[in-house]
C-alpha positions in Angstrom: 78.7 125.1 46.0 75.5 123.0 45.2 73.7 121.4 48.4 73.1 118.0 46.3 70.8 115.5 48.0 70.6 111.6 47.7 73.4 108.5 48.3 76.8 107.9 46.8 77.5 104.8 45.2 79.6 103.7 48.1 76.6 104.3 50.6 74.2 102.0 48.2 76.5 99.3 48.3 77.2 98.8 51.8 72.8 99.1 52.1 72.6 96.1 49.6 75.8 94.1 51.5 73.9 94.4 54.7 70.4 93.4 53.1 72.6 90.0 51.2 74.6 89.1 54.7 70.8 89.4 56.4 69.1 87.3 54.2 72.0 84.4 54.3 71.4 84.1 57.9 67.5 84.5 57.6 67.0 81.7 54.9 68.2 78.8 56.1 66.2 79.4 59.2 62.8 79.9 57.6 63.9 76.6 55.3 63.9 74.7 58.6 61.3 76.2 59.9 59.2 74.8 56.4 60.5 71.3 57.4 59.6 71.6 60.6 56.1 72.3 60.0 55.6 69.8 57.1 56.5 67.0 59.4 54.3 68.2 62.9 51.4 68.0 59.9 52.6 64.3 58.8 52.6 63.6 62.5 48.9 65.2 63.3 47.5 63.6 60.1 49.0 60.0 61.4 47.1 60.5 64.2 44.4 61.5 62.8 43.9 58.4 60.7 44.5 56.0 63.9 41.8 58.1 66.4 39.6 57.5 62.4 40.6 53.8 62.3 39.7 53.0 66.2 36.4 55.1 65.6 35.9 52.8 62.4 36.8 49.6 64.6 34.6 50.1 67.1 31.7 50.9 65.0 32.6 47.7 62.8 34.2 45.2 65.2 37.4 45.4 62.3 39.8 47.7 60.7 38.9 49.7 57.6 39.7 48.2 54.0 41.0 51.0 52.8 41.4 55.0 53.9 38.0 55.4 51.5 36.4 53.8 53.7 36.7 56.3 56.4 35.7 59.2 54.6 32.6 57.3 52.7 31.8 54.7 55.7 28.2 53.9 54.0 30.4 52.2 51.0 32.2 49.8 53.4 29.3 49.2 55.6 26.3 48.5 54.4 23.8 49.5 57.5 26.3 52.5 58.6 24.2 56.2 59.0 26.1 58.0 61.3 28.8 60.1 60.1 32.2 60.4 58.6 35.3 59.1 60.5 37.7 60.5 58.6 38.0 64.4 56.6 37.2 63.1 52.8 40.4 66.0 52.0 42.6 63.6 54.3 41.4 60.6 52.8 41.6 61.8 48.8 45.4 63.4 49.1 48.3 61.6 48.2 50.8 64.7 48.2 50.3 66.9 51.1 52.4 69.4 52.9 55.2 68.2 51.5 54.7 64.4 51.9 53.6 61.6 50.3 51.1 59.8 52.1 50.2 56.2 51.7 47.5 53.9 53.5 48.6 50.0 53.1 46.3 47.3 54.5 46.6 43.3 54.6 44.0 40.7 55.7 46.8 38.2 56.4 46.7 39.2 60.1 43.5 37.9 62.4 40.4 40.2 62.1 37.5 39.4 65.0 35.0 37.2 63.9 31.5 39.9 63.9 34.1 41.9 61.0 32.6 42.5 58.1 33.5 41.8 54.7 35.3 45.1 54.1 37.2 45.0 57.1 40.8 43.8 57.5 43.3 42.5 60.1 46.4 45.4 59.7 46.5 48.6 58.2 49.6 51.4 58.6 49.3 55.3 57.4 53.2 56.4 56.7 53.8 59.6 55.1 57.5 60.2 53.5 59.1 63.3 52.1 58.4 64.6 48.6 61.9 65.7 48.4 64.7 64.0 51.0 66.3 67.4 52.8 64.0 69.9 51.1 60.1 69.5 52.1 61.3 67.0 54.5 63.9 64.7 56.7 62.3 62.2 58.2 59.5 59.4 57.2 56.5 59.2 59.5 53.9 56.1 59.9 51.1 54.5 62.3 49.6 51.6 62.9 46.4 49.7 64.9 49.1 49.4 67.5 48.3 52.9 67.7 52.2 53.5 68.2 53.5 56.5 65.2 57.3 56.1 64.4 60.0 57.7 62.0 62.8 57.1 60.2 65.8 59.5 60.1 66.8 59.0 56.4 62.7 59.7 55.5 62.2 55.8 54.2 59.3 54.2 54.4 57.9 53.2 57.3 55.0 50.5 56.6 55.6 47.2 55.4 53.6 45.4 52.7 52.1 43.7 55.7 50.0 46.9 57.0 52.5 47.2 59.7 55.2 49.7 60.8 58.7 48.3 59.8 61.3 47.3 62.3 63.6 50.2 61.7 61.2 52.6 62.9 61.4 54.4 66.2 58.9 55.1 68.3 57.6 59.0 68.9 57.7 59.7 72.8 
């Protein structure tokens, strides 16, 4: 009789089950996983741009224009020479991580009286998911209150007023 080396059929099939039955538990994990860190990077960038928007104000006596104005402050204010508030990347990405980003400002609300022309009286950053359930689940904003919120369905979260929207809650 021949010593014959290698697998049977049978032995290769059971292999590739336990492989397919691994990666259906494994998948769904890494998927939230995905999710999970696309929205902690909406959340730091939020921040980001409020810590840029108080650094802004208290250089200016107001709130930036617009989010250009943090990342090229010698365009918004005319005797400004000190440096950037904000990461120009940050400031020039609509589509990041997953997320579509969005700065909104209004010069409705009261600005202090030493503001420059480019300043206004509200802004709010919100960032929402490119794909609902996919590359994200909730929508993320900020405002000069300083105060970053979500919404469970991944709505927006800033009004057309430079505010956060009522339906938001509050991070703890």
């Amino acid at each position: 009789m021949r010593n014959q080396k290698g697998f049977t059929l049978i032995e290769l099939l059971i292999v590739v089950a336990i492989i397919g039955i691994i990666a259906a538990i494994a998948i769904p994990s890494l998927l939230r996983a995905r999710i999970s860190a696309n929205e902690a990077a909406a959340i730091g960038d939020t921040r980001t741009v409020i810590s840029a928007e108080a650094a802004y104000a208290s250089a200016n006596s107001g709130i930036a224009g617009g989010i250009t104005c943090l990342s090229t402050p010698s365009g918004c204010l005319s005797s400004y020479a000190g440096p950037t508030f904000l990461d120009g990347n940050l400031a020039s990405t609509n589509t990041k991580g997953g997320y579509v980003r969005s700065f909104q400002s209004s010069s409705t609300a009261t600005q202090p009286s030493t503001s420059t022309s480019g300043s206004v009286g509200a802004y709010c950053y919100g960032a929402t998911p490119l794909t609902q359930n996919q590359t994200g689940v909730r929508g993320f904003g900020g405002d000069a209150s300083g105060v970053i919120c979500f919404t469970g369905a991944g709505t927006a979260v800033c009004t057309a007023a430079g505010v956060l929207s009522a339906g938001c809650a509050a991070i703890q």
